[in-house]
C-alpha positions in Angstrom: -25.1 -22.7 -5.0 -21.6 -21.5 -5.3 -19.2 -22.4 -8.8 -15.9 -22.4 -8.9 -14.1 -21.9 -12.2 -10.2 -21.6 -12.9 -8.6 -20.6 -16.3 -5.2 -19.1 -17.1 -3.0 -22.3 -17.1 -0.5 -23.3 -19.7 3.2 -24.0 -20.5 5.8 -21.9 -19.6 9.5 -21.8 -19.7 10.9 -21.6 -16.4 11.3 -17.8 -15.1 8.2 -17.1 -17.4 5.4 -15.8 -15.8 1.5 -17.1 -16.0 -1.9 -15.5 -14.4 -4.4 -17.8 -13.2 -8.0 -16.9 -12.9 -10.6 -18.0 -10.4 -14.4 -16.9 -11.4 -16.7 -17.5 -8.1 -20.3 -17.2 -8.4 -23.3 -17.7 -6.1 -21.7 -16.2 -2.9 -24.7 -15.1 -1.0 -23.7 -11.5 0.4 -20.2 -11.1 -1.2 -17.7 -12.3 1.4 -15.7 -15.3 0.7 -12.6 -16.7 0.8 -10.8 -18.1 -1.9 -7.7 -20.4 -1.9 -5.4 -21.9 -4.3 -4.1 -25.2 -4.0 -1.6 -27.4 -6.1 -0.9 -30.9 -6.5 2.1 -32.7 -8.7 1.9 -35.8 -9.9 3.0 -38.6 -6.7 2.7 -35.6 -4.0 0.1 -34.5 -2.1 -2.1 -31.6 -2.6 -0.5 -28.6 -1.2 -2.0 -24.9 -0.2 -0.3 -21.8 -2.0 -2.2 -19.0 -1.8 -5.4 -17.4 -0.1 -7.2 -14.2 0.7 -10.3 -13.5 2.3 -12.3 -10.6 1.3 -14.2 -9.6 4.2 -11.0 -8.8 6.2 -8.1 -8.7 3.6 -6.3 -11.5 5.1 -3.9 -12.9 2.9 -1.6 -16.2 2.9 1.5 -17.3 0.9 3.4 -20.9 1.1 6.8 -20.3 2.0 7.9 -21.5 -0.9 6.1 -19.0 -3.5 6.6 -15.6 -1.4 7.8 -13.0 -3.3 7.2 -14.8 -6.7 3.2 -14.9 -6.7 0.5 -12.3 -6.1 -2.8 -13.0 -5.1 -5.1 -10.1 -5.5 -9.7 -10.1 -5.8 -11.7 -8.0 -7.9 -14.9 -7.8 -6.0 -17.5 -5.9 -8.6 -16.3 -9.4 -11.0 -16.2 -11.7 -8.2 -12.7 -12.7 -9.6 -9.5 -14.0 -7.9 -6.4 -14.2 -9.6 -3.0 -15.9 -8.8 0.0 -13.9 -10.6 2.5 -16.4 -10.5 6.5 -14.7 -11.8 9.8 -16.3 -12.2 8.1 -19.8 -12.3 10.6 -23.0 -12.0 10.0 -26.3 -13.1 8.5 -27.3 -9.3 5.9 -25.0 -9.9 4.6 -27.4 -12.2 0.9 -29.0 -11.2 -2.8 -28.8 -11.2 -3.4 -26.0 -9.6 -7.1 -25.8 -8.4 -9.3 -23.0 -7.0 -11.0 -23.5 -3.8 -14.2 -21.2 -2.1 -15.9 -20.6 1.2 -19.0 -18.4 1.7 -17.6 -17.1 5.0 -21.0 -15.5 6.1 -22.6 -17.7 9.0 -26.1 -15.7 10.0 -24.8 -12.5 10.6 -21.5 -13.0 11.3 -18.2 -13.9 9.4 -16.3 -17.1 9.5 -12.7 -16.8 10.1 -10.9 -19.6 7.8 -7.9 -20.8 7.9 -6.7 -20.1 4.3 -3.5 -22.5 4.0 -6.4 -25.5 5.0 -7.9 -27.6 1.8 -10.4 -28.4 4.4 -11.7 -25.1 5.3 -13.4 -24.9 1.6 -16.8 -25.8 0.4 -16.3 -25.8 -3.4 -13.8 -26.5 -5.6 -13.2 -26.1 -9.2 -11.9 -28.7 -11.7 -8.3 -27.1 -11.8 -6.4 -26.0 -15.2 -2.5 -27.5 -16.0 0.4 -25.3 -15.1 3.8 -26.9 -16.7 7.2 -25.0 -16.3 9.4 -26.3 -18.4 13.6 -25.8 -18.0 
């Protein structure tokens, strides 16, 4: 079975920077996907960020381009979420999502920006940006 743990949340003044980690284990042959999601308090969950490592896809929200950098580390199985020049919007649970992509002997294409597209989730970690 596939687990889903992130870590690297925390306080941060805004234009600080913060590095979230996702740790996926139990992926079958090595190809997944991985997303990152958000949700503020009173708004709905919201897709930032997801990459795919069977074809390298990647996928920013408009509204985080050029400030985060998602990037895998396949020998540790390890996603990570470099998030710079943070503002005070930023500020939410930000949770870590994961699809086995491999269906028999072929890949599944996701669509990365889609909370529904993912299996497993983990129990997300606190980013606060404060002014």
């Amino acid at each position: 079975e596939v687990h889903v743990v992130e870590s690297g949340g925390g306080l941060v003044q805004a234009g600080g920077s913060l590095r979230l980690s996702c740790a996926v284990s139990g992926v079958r042959f090595g190809n997944y996907a991985v997303g990152w999601f958000r949700q503020a308090p009173g708004k709905e969950r919201e897709g930032v960020s997801g990459i795919s490592t069977n074809d390298r896809r990647i996928y920013y929200a408009d509204s985080v381009k050029g400030r985060f950098t998602i990037s895998s580390d396949i020998a540790t199985n390890t996603v990570y979420l470099q998030m710079n020049s943070l503002k005070p919007e930023d500020s939410a649970v930000y949770y870590c999502a994961a699809l086995d992509t491999r269906v028999g002997d072929a890949e599944y294409v996701p669509i990365l920006s889609a909370s529904y597209e993912y299996d497993y989730w983990g129990p997300g970690t606190q980013v606060t940006v404060s002014q």
